[in-house]
SERO-4910 file (N, C-alpha, C, O; in steps of 0.05 Angstrom, whole numbers):
BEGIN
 pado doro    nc1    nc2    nc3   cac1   cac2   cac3    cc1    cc2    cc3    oc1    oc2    oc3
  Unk    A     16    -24      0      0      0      0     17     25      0     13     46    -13
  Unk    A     36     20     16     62     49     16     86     41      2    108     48     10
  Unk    A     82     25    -18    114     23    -36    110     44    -45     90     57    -44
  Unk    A    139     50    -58    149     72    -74    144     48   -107    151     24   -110
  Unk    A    133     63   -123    138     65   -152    156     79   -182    148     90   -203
  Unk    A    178     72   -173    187     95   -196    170    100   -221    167    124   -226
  Unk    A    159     83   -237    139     84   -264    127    102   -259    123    114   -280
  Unk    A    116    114   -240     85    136   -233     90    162   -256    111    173   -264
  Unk    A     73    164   -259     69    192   -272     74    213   -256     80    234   -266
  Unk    A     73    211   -224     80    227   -218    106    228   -208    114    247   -194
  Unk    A    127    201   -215    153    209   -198    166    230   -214    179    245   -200
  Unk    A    166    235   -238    182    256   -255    177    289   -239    192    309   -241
  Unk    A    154    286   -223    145    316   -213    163    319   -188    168    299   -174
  Unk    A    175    349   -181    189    351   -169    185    348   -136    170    364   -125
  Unk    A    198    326   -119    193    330    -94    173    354    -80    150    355    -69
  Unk    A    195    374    -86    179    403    -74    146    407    -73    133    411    -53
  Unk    A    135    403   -103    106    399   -106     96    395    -92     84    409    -75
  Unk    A    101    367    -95     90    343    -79     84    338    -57     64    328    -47
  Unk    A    108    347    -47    105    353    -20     85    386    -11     78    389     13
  Unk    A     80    401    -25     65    418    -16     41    414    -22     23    424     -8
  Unk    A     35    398    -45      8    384    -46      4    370    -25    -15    378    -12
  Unk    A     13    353    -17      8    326      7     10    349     29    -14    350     37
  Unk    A     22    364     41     11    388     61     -5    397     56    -21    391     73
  Unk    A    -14    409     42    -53    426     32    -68    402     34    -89    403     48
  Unk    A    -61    378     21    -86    376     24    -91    353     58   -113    343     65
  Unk    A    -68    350     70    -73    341    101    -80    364    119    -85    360    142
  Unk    A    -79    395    106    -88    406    128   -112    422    118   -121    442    130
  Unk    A   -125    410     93   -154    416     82   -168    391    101   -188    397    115
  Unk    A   -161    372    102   -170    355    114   -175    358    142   -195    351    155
  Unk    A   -158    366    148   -163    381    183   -178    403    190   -193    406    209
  Unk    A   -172    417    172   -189    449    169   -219    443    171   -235    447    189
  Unk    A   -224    430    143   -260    430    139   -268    420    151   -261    397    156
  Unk    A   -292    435    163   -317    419    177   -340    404    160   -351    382    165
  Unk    A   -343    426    134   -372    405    119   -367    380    111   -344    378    104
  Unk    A   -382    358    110   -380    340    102   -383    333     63   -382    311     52
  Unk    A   -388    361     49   -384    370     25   -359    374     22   -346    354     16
  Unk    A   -344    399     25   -311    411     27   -296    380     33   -277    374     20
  Unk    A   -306    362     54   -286    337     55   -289    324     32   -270    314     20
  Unk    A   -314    322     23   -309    302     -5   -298    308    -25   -289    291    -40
  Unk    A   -298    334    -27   -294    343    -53   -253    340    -42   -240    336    -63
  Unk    A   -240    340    -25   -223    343    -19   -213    311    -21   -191    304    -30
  Unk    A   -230    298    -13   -225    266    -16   -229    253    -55   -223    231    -66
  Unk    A   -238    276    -64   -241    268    -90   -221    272   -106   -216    257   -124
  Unk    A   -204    295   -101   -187    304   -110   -160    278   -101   -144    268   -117
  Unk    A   -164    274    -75   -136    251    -70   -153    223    -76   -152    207    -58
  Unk    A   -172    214   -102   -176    194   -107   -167    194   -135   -161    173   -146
  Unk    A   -167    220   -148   -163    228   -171   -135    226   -184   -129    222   -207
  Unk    A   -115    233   -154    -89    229   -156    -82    213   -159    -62    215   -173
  Unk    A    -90    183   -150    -80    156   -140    -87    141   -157    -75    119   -160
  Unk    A   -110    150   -175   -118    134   -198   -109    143   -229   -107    130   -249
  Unk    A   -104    176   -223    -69    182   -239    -50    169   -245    -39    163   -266
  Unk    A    -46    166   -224    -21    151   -212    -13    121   -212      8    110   -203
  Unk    A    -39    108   -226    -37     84   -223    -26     56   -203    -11     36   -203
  Unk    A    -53     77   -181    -50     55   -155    -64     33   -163    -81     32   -181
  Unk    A    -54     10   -144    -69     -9   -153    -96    -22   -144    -96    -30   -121
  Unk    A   -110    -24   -151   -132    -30   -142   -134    -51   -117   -153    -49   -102
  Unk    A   -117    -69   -113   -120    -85    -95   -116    -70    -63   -128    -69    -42
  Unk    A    -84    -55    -78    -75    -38    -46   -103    -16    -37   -110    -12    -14
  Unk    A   -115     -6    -57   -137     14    -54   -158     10    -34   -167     25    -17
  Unk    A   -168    -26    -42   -179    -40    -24   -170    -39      8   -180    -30     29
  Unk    A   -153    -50      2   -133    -59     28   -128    -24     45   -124    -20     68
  Unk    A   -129     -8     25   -130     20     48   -148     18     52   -151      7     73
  Unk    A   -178     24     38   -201     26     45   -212      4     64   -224     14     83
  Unk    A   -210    -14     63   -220    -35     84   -210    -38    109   -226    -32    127
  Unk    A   -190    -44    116   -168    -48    140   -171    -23    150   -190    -22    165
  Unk    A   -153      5    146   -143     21    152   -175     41    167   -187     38    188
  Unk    A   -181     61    143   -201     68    147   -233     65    159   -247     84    167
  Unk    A   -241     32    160   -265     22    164   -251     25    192   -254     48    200
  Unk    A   -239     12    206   -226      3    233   -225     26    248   -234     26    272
  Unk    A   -211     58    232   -211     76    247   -233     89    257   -237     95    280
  Unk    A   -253     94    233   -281     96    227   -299     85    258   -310    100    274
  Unk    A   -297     61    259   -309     48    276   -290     48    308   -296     43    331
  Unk    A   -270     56    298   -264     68    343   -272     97    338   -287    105    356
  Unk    A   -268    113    321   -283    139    327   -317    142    329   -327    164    335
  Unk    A   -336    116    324   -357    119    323   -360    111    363   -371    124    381
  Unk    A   -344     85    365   -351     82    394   -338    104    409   -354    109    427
  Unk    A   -323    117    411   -314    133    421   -332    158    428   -338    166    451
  Unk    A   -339    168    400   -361    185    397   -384    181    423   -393    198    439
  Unk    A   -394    142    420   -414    134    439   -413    128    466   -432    119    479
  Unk    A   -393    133    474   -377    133    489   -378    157    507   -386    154    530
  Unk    A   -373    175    499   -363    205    512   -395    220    507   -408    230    525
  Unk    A   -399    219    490   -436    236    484   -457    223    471   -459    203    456
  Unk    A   -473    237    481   -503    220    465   -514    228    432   -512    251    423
  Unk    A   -522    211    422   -535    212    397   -556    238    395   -577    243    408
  Unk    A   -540    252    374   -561    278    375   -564    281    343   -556    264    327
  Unk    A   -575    302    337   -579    312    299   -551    318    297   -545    306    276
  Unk    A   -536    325    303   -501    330    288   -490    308    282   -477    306    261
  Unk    A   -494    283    301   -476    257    298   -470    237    282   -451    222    282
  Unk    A   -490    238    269   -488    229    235   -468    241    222   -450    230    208
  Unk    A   -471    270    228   -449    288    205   -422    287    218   -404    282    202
  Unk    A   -415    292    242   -386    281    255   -379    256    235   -359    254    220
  Unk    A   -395    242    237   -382    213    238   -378    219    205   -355    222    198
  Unk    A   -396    220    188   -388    228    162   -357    241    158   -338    232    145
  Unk    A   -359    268    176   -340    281    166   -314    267    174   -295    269    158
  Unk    A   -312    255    195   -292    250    211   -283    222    196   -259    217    196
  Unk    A   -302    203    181   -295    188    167   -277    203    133   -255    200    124
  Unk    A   -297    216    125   -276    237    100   -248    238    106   -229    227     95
  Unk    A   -249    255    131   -222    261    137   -201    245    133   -180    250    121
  Unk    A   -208    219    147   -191    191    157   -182    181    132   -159    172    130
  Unk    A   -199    182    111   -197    173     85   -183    185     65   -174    171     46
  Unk    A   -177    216     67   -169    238     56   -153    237     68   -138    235     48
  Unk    A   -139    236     86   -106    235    106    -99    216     94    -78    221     83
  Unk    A   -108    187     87    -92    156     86    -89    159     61    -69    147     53
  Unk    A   -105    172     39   -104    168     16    -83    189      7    -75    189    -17
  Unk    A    -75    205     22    -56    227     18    -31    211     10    -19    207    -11
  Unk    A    -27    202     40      2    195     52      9    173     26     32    171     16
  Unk    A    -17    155     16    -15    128      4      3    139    -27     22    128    -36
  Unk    A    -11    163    -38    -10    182    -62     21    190    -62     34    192    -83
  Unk    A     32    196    -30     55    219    -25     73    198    -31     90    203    -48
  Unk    A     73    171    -19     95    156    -13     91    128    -36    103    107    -30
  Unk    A     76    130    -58     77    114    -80     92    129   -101    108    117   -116
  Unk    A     87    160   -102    103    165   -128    135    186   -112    148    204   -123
  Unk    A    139    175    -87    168    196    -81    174    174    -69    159    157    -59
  Unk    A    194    176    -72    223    165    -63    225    166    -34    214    186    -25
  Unk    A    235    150    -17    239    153     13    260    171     17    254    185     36
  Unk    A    286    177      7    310    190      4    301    222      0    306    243     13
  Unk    A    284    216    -28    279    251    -35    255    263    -16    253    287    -20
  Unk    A    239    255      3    227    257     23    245    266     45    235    283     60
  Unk    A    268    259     50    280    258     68    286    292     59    275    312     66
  Unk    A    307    289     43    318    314     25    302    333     28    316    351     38
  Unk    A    270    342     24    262    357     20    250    368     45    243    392     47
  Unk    A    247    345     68    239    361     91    261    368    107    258    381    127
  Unk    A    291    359     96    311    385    112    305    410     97    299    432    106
  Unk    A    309    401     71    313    434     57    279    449     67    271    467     52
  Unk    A    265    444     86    246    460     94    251    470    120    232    481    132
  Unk    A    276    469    129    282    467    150    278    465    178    285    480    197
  Unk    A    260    432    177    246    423    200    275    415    223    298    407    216
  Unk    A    263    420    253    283    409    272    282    372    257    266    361    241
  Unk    A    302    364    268    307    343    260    291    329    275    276    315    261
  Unk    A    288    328    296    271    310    309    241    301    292    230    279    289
  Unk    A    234    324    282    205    324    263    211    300    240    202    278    235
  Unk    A    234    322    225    232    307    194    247    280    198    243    267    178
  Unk    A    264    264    218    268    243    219    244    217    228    239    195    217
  Unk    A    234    234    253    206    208    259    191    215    234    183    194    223
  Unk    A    183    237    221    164    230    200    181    211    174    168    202    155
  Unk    A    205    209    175    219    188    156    213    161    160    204    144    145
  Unk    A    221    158    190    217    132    206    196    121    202    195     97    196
  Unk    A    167    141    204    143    124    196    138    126    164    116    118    155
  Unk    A    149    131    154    138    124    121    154    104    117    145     86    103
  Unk    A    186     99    128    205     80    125    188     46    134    189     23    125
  Unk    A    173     59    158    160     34    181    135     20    165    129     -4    167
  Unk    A    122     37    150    100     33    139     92      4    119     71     -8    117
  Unk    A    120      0    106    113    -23     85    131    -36    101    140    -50     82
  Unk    A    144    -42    117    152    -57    135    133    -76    149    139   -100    151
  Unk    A    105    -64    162     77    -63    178     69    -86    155     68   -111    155
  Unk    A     63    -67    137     43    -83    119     61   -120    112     49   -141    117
  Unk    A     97   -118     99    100   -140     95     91   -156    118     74   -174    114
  Unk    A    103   -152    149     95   -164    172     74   -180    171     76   -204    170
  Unk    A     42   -159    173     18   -173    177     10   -188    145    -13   -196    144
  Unk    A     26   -191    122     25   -209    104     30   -233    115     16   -254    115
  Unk    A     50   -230    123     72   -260    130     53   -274    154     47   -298    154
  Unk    A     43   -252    181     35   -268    198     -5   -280    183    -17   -300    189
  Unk    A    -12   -262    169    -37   -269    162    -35   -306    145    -51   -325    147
  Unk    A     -5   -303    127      1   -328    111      0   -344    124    -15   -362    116
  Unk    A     16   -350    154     19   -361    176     -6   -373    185     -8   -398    186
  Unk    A    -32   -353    194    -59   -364    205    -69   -376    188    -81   -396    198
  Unk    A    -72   -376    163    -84   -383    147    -74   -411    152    -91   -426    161
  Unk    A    -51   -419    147    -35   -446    143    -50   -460    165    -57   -484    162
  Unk    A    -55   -449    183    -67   -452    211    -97   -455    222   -105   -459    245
  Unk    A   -111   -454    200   -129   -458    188   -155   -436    214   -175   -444    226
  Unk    A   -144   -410    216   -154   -391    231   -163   -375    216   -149   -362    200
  Unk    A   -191   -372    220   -210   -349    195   -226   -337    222   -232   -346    245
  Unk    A   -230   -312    208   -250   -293    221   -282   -303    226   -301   -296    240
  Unk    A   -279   -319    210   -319   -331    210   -319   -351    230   -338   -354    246
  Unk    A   -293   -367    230   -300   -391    255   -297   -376    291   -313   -379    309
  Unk    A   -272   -363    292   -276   -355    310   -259   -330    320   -236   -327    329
  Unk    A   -281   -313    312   -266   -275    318   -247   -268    332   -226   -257    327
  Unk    A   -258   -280    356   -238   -276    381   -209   -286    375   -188   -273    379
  Unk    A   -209   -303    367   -177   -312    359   -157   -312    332   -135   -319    326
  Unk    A   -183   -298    318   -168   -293    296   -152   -267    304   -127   -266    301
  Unk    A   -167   -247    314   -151   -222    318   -136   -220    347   -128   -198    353
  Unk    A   -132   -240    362   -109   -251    378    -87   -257    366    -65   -247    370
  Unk    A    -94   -289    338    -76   -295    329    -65   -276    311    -43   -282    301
  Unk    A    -77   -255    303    -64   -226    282    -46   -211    292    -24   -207    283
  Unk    A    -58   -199    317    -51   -173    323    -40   -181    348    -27   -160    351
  Unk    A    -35   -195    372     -5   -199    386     17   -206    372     37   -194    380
  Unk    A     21   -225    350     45   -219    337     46   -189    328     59   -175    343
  Unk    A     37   -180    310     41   -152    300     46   -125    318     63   -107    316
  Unk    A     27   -132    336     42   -108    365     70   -117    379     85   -100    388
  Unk    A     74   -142    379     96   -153    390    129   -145    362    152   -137    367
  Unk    A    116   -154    337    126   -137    320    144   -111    330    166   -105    338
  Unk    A    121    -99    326    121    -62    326    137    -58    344    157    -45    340
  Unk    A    130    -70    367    141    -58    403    177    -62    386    193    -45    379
  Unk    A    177    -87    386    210    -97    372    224    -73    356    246    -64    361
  Unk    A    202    -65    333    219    -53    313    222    -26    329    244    -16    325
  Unk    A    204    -11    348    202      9    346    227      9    378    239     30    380
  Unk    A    233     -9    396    259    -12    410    286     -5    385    299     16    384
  Unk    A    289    -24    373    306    -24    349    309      2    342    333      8    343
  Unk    A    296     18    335    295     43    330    299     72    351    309     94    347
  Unk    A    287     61    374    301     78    397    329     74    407    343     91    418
  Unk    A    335     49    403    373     42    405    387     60    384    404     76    389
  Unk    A    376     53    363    396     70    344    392     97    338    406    109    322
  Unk    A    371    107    351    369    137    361    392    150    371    409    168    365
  Unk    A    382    123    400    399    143    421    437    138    414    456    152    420
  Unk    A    434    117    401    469    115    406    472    142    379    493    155    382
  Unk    A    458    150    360    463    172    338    470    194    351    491    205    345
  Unk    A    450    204    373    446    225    385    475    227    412    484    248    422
  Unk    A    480    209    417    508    202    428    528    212    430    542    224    446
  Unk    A    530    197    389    559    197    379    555    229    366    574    237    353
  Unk    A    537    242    370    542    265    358    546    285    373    550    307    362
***
């Protein structure tokens, strides 16, 4: 879902752009309240990606996984903290746009640029390093995630663990490896922080 593509139509376009497109339109996404202004903002980063010749399967795989999942802790959450009134339909609308319009950004930003020229372009903006490195780290981390929960999903399967027989353990047997994962990589990554920040 977050490989880089050199073929894209849009890798020939200059970093710089790109990167100020993928900022407008994550902080159009934050900005708007209507649940109109989001779509039309979500239309525009569907327009890109199908430019761009994403693939339909990863498209899925954002749309389903990523977005539905977030969708649905912001709806309990929502039910959670306040009661069902005439706005809460449109929260949840908008707040779904958003989620969709942020993932489809990042998916758009980091299929047709380079991880390197990403890097490049948010020194030459001259972010503290602390910024433009963790935001490297997670686009670096990103198709890392995804090979992971391939390999462990290949795994259950072998194992003959499906979501229809029994819920509870399918997303046991998913997602403690995969957090157990993460915790790993993301140690891994605070070691070689700190010994960077060290030696310098």
């Amino acid at each position: 879902m977050f490989f880089y593509k050199s073929r894209s139509i849009f890798s020939v376009v200059p970093e710089g752009i790109k990167t100020v497109v993928m900022l407008l339109l994550v902080v159009l996404a934050f900005s708007l309240q209507s649940p109109v202004l989001l779509a039309n903002a979500l239309g525009i980063t569907l327009f890109l990606l199908l430019v761009s010749q994403y693939s339909i399967k990863d498209f899925l795989k954002l749309t389903i996984y990523i977005g539905s999942v977030l969708s649905i802790y912001y709806i309990i959450f929502y039910l959670f903290f306040y009661s069902i009134n005439t706005g809460y339909f449109v929260r949840i609308l908008a707040f779904t746009l958003r989620i969709y319009t942020v993932f489809f950004t990042f998916a758009w930003y980091t299929y047709t640029t380079d991880l390197f020229s990403i890097l490049k372009t948010l020194k030459k903006l001259n972010l503290p390093e602390q910024i433009y490195l963790s935001f490297y780290i997670v686009l670096r981390f990103l198709p890392e995630l995804e090979y992971e929960y391939n390999e462990i999903r290949t795994i259950q399967k072998s194992r003959g663990i499906y979501f229809w027989k029994d819920p509870m353990l399918f997303i046991k047997a998913h997602f403690v490896p995969l957090i157990q994962t993460v915790i790993e990589r993301a140690d891994e990554l605070s070691i070689a922080f700190y010994l960077r920040e060290k030696n310098n």
